[in-house]
C-alpha positions in Angstrom: 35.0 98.9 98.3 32.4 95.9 97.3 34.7 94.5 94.9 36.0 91.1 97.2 33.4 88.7 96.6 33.9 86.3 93.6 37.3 87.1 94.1 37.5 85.9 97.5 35.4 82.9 96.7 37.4 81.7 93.4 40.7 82.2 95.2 40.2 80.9 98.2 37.7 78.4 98.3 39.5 76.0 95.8 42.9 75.8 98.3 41.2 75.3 101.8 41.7 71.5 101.2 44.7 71.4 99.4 47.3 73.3 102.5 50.3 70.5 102.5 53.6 71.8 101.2 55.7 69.2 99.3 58.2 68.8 96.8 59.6 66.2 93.9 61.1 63.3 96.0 65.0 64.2 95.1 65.7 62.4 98.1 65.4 59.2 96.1 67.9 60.7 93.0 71.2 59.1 95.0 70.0 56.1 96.8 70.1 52.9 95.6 66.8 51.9 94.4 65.8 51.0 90.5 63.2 53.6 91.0 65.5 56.4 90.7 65.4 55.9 86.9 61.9 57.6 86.9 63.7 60.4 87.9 66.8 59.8 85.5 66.2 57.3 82.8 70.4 56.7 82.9 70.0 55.6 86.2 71.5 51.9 86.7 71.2 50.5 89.9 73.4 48.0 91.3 71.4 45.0 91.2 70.7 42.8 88.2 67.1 42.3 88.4 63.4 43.7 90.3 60.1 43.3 89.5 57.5 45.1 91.0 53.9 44.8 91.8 51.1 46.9 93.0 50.7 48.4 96.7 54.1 46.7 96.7 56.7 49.1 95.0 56.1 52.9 94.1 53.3 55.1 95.5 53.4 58.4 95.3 51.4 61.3 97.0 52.8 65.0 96.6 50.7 68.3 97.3 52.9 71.3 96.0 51.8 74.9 97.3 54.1 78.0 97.0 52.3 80.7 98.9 49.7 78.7 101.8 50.0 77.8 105.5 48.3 76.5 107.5 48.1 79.9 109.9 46.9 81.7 106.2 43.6 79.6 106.6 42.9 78.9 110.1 43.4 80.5 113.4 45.8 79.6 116.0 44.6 77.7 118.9 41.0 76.9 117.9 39.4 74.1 116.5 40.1 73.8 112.2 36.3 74.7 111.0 34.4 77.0 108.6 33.8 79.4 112.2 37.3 79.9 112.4 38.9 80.5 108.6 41.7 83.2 109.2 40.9 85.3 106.0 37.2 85.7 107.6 38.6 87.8 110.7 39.2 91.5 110.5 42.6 91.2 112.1 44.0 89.2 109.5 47.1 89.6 108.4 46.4 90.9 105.0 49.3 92.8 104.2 51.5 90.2 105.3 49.8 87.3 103.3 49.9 90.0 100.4 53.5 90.5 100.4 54.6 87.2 100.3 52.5 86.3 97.0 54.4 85.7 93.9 53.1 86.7 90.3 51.9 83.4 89.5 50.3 81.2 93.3 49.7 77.5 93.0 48.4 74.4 94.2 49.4 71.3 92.4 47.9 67.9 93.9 50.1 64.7 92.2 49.5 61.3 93.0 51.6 57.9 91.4 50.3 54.5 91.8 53.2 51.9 89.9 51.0 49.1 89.0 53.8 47.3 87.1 57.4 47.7 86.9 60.4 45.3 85.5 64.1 46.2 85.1 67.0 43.8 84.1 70.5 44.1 83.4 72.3 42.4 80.5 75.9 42.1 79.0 78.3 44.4 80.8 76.4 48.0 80.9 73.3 47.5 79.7 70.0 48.1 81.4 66.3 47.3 80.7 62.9 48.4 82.1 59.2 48.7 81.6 57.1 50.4 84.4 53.1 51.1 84.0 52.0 53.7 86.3 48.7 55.5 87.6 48.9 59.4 87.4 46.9 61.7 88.6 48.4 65.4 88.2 46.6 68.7 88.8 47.6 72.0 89.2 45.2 75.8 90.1 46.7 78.9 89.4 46.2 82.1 91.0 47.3 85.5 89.9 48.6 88.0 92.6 45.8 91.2 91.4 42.8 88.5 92.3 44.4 88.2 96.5 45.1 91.9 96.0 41.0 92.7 94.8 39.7 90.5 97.0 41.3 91.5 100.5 42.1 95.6 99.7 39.8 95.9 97.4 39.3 98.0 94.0 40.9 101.6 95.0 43.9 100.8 93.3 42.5 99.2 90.4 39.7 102.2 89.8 39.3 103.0 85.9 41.5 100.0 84.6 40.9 96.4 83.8 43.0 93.7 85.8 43.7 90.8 84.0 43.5 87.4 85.6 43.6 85.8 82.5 46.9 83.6 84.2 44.0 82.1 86.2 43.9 78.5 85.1 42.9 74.9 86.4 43.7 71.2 85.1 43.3 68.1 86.4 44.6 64.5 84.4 44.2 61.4 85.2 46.2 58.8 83.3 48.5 55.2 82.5 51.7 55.8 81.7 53.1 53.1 80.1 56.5 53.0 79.3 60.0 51.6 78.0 63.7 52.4 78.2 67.2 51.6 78.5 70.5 52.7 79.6 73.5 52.1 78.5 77.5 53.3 78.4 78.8 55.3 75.1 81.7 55.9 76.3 83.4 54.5 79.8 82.3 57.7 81.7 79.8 58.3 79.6 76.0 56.9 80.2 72.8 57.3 78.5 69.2 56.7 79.0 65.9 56.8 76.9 62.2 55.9 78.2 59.7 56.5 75.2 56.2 56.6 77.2 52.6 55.5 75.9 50.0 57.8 77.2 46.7 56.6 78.0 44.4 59.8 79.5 40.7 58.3 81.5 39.4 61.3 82.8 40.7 65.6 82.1 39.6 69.1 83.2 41.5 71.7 81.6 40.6 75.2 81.5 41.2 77.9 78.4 41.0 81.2 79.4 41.5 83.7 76.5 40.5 86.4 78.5 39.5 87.4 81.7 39.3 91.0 83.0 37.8 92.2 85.9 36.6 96.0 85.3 36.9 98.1 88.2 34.3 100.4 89.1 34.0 103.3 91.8 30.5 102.1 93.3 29.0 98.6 94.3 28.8 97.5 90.6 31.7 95.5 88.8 31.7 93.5 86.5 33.7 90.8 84.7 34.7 90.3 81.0 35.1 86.5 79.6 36.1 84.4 77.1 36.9 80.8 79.4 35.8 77.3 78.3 36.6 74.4 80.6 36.9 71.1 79.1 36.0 67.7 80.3 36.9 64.2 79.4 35.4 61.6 81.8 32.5 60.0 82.6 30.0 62.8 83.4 28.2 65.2 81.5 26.5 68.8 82.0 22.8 68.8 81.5 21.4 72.6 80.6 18.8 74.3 80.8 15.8 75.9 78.6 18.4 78.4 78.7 22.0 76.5 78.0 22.7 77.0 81.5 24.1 75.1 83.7 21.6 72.9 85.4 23.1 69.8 86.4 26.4 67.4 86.2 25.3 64.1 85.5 27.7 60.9 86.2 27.7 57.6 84.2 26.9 55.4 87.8 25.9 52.8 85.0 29.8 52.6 83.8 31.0 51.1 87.6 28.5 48.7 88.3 31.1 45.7 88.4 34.5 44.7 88.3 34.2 44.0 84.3 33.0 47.5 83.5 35.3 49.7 85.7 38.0 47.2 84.0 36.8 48.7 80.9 36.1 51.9 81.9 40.1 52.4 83.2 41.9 50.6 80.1 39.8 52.8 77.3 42.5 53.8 74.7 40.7 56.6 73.4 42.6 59.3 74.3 46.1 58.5 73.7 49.7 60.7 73.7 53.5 59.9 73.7 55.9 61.5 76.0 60.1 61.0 76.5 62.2 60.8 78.9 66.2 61.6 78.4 68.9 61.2 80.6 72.9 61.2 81.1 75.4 60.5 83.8 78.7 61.5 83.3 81.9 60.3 85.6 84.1 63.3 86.1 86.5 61.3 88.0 86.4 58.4 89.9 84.7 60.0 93.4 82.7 63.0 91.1 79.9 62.3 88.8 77.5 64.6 87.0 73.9 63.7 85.6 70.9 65.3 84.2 67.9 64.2 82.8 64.6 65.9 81.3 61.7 64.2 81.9 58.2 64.2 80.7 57.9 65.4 77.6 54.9 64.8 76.2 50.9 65.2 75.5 47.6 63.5 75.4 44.7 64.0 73.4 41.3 63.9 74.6 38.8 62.5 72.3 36.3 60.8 74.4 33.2 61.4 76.7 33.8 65.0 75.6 31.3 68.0 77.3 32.5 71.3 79.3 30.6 75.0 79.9 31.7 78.3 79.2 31.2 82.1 79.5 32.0 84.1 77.2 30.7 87.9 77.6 30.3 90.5 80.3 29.3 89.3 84.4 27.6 91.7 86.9 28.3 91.5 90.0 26.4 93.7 92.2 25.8 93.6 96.0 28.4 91.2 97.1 30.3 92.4 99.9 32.6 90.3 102.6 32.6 92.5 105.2 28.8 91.5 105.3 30.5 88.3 107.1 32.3 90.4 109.0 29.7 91.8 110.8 27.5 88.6 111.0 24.6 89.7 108.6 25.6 86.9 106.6 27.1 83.8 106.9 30.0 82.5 104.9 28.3 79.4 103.4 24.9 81.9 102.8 27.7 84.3 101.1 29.2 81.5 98.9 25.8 80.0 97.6 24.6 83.2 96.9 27.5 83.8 94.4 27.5 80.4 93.6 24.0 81.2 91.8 25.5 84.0 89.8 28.4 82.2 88.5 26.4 79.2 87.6 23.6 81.7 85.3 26.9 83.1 83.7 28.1 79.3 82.7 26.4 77.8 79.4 26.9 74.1 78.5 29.5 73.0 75.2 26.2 71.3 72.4 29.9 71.3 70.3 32.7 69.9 72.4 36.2 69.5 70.1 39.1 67.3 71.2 41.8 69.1 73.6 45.4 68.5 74.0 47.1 68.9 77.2 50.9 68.5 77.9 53.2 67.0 81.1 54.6 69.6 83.4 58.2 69.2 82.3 61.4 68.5 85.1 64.5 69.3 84.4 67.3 67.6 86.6 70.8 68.7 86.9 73.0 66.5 90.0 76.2 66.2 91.4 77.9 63.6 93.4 81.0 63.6 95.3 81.7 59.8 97.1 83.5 60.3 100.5 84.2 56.0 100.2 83.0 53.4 98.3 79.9 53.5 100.7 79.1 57.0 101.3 78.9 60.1 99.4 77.0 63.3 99.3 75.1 64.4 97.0 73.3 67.8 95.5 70.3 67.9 92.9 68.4 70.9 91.5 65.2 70.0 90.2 63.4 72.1 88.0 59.5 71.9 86.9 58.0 73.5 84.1 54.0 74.1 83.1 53.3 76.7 80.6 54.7 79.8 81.8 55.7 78.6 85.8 58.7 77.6 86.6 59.3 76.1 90.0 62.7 75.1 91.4 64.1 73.0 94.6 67.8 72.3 95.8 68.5 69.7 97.6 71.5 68.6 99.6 72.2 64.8 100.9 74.4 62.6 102.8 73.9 59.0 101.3 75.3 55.4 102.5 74.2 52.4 100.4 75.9 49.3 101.5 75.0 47.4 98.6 71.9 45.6 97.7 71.1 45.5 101.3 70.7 48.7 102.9 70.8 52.3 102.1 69.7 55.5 103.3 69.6 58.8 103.2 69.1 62.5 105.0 68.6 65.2 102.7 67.6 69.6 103.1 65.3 70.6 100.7 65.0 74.6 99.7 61.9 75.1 97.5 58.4 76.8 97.1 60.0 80.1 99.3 60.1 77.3 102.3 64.0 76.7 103.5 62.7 74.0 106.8 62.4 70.8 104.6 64.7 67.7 106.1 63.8 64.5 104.3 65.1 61.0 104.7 65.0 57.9 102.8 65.8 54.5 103.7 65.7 51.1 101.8 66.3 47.2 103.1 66.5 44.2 101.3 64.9 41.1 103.0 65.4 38.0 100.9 64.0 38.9 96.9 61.8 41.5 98.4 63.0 44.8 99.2 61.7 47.8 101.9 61.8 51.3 101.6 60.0 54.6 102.8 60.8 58.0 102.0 59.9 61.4 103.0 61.2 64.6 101.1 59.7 67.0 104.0 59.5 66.0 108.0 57.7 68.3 109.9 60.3 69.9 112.4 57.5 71.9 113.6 53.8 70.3 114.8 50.5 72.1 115.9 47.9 70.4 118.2 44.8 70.1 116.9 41.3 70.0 118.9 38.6 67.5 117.8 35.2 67.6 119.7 32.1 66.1 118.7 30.3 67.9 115.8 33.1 69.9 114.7 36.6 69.2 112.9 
């Protein structure tokens, strides 16, 4: 049946750059770092002072993906390039990549840049800090029924309306500014608190109140819509005689020196609060418990406000992949083709409102059992929530921290349905300054890839 073509396009084409697995680095949770209290705000590290500036202390870059490899895009032993996808090829493994989709399929692209960070302790237990940090957090969501349309087509789907209405995509960029402090209630007993200041520069968020594809017997299908996708930033969509979509126009003017990017970056405009709560609990004097919730919290976007929508009925008529198949068409000739119909379906916001959009939400329960006074192993389940997904990861570590000095750590991670993830950590003071790299996933497993000239 004709019925693959936007589907193919909208859930495939957004992930071909996005194909590294990752997880939240729990490797750090039991070494002996003072950034571990971004991952529990209870957190008190041994030393009595840090300061931290950027490029020189925490940067972070995580790509989470629970259903892509790299075999899923391209094929084995040839060069990685739009001549080669995997899902182009009639001997793909459909049924295989099928089977191992979950309800909800995601990509989720974070990135952390600490641009200031200052912890102290004082009197016997407690502990100061202030941290300001870059984020950038994203996340696409792809229902299973759009993979299952797109490769098998609409046979099983004849006479009914699928819902992909779980379909959704946000991107945030934003400082987080923030303050807490952690101190003993009782002498096993610790607690932390780190209210946050959110300052949002640029969003995309996507409301979709309903989105059905109709499934029909012949080459015709078509989609019902209600979706708006907002936008805070410096751009804005220019229609139309029509209200469509004609352009995306960029405010170039707003970077043309150091003083107005300044400006641009520090706006307060769209502002939002978030919390961070955490305890640590000594069970005896080798076990301790912990568990912290972090980002909980919103931002409202009020400024530089545009976005399109569609709201009504799309035909799609004509559109069929095995065309590339069979070489009548070419992919790209395929793709702008649609392209064109999805842009006449999209009308530009004249009456943009203010959005809200909220933190993905972790949840951290861990466990530690010291061996000596300089090694212990540790376990940590970390749970994150957005809207309705729930994603979780266990990790198991061996940890030595020999003070202020040195520590390090080997951890396994199971997460996102993969179960090969060895991480390690490893920190070293030099003077006032101190070292440290981690990695939550090493690849045990690496594919050569050919590069010749004109193609990648």
């Amino acid at each position: 049946m004709k019925t693959r073509s936007f589907l193919i396009t909208a859930a495939m084409l957004l992930v071909l750059n996005l194909t590294l697995r990752a997880q939240n680095s729990q490797t750090l949770y039991h070494m002996n770092l003072p950034q571990a209290h971004l991952l529990n705000p209870a957190y008190k590290p041994s030393g009595k002072f840090y300061i931290g500036f950027p490029g020189m202390t925490d940067v972070n870059i995580n790509v989470t993906n629970n259903f892509l490899n790299f075999s899923d895009v391209f094929l084995k032993g040839l060069q990685p390039n739009d001549s080669v996808l995997s899902f182009l090829y009639s001997d793909f493994d459909v049924d295989g990549f099928i089977d191992k989709l979950g309800r909800y399929n995601s990509v989720e692209p974070r990135a952390s840049v600490q641009l200031f960070g200052i912890g102290f302790s004082a009197g016997k237990d407690f502990y100061g800090y202030i941290d300001i940090t870059e984020k950038i957090d994203g996340s696409l969501v792809f229902p299973k029924e759009l993979f299952e349309m797109a490769f098998r087509g609409n046979d099983a789907f004849v006479g009914s309306a699928v819902d992909l209405s779980s379909f959704d995509m946000e991107m945030k960029y934003y400082r987080d500014v923030s303050l807490g402090f952690s101190k003993n209630i009782t002498p096993k007993l610790r607690i932390g608190v780190q209210g946050k200041m959110l300052f949002g520069i640029a969003s995309m968020s996507m409301d979709t109140k309903t989105l059905k594809v109709l499934a029909n017997s012949n080459d015709l299908h078509s989609v019902e819509t209600d979706v708006t996708l907002n936008v805070s930033g410096p751009v804005r969509f220019i229609a139309d005689e029509e209200n469509h979509v004609d352009d995306l126009e960029s405010f170039d003017d707003r970077f043309d020196d150091a003083g107005e990017v300044m400006r641009e970056l520090s706006g307060t405009k769209n502002m939002g609060l978030g919390i961070n709560l955490g305890a640590e609990y000594q069970v005896t004097d080798k076990i301790a418990v912990s568990a912290s919730v972090t980002d909980l919290g919103y931002i409202n976007w009020k400024s530089d406000l545009t976005g399109v929508y569609s709201k009504g009925t799309i035909e799609f008529s004509n559109y069929n992949i095995e065309d590339v198949y069979n070489g009548d068409i070419t992919f790209e000739e395929f793709a702008e083709a649609l392209a064109d119909t999805l842009s006449n379906a999209l009308m530009v916001c004249n009456d943009c409102r203010p959005f809200k959009t909220t933190l993905p939400v972790g949840v951290t329960l861990a466990g530690k059992y010291d061996i000596s006074d300089k090694f212990s192993v540790g376990l940590v389940s970390y749970s994150r929530i957005r809207e309705k997904q729930l994603k979780e990861a266990l990790t198991i570590s061996g940890n030595l921290n020999l003070g202020n000095m040195f520590s390090t750590s080997l951890s396994y991670t199971a997460c996102n349905y993969s179960y090969n993830n060895i991480g390690a950590g490893l920190a070293l003071r030099l003077g006032f300054f101190q070292f440290y790299v981690i990695a939550d996933r090493i690849p045990l497993k690496w594919s050569e890839v050919e590069k010749t000239s004109g193609s990648f």
